[in-house]
VOTI-477608 format. One record per residue (C-alpha): residue number from 1; residue in one letter; chain; x, y, z. Coordinates in steps of 0.001 Angstrom, whole numbers, plus 500000, padded with zeros to 6 digits. Layout:
BEGIN
NUM/A/A/X/Y/Z
...
% end
This chain:
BEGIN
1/X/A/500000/500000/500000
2/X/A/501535/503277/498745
3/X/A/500548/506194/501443
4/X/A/501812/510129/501180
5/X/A/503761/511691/504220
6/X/A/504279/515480/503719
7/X/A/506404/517496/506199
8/X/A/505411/520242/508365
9/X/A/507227/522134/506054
10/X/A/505609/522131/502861
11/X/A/508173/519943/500771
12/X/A/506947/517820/498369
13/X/A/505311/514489/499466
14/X/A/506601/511276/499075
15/X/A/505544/507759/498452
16/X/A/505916/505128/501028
17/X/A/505475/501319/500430
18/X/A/504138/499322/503703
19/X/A/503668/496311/504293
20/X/A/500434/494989/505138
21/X/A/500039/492952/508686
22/X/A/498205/490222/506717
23/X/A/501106/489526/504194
24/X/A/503808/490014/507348
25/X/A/502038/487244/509447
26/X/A/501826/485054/506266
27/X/A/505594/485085/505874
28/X/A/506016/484086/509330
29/X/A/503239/480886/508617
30/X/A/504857/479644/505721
31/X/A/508334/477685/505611
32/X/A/510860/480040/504530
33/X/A/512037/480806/501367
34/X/A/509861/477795/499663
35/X/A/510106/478257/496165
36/X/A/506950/479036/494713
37/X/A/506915/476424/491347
38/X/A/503315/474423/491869
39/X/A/500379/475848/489719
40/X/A/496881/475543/490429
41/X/A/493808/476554/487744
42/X/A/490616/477443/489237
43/X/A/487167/477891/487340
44/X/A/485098/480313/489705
45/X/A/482080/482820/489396
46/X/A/482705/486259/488327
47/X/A/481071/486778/492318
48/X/A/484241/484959/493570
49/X/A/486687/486330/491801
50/X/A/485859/489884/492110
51/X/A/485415/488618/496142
52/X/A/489289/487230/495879
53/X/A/490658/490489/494063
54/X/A/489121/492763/496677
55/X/A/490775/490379/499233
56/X/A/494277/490693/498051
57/X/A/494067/494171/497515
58/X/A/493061/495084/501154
59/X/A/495195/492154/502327
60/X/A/498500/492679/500317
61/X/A/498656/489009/499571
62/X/A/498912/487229/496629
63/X/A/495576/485118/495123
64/X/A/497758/481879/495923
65/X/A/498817/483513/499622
66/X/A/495818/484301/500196
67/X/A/494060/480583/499120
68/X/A/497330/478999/501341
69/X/A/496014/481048/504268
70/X/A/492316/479801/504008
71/X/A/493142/476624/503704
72/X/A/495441/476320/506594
73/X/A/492582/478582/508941
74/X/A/489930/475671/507807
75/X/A/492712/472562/508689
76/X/A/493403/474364/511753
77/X/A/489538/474481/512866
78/X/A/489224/471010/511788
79/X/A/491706/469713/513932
80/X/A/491160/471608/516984
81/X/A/487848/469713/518597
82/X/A/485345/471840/520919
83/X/A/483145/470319/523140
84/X/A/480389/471916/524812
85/X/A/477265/470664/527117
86/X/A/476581/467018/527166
87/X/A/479197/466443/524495
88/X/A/482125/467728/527050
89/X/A/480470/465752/529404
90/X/A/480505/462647/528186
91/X/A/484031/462450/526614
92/X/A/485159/463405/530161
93/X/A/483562/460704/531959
94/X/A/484875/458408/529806
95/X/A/488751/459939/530231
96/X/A/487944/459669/533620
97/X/A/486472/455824/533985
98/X/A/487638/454410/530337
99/X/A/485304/451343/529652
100/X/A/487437/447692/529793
101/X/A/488897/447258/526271
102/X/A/486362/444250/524668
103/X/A/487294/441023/522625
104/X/A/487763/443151/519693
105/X/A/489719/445338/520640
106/X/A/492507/443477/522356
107/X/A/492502/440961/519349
108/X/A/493376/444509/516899
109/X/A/495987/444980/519433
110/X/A/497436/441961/519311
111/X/A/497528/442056/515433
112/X/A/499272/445699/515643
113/X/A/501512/443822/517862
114/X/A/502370/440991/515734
115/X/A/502954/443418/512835
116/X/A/504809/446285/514174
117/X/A/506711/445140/516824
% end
């Protein structure tokens, strides 16, 4: 983003380039210095891709910054399990008084044994 500073002083302004906090945080997210050689095509609405430019120009990222950081928001919520109510509950109790493993489940162990090691 290119912003004007003028001096108290009246001289001319001049442009300064700044960095965006979205594209800063990215940088740290991503392994450094990947080389950037994969491609990806995408066939989207005209809704979606006037949605994505308006995104990376607020943002300062890049289409394909911006799609990495997406994705890796929506793994990062689908990892992360919440519990609430009953739910939270119920996985508790059974942390706290595990059932006994049944006939099944000992024999899988005993396979993973076998196998494994």
């Amino acid at each position: 983003m290119a912003g004007t500073v003028s001096r108290k002083d009246h001289q001319p302004t001049r442009k300064l380039k700044r960095e965006r906090p979205a594209a800063r945080k990215l940088k740290r997210d991503q392994p450094a210095h990947e080389l950037k050689k994969e491609r990806m095509e995408l066939r989207i609405a005209p809704s979606a891709k006037e949605l994505i430019q308006r995104a990376t120009a607020i943002s300062g990222l890049t289409a394909g910054d911006l799609a990495y950081e997406a994705a890796r928001r929506i793994l990062e919520e689908h990892e992360r399990m919440v519990l609430v109510g009953a739910d939270r509950e119920v996985f508790l109790e059974a942390v706290r008084n595990p059932p006994a493993p049944t006939a099944k489940l000992i024999a899988a162990l005993r396979r993973h044994r076998e196998i494994v090691g």
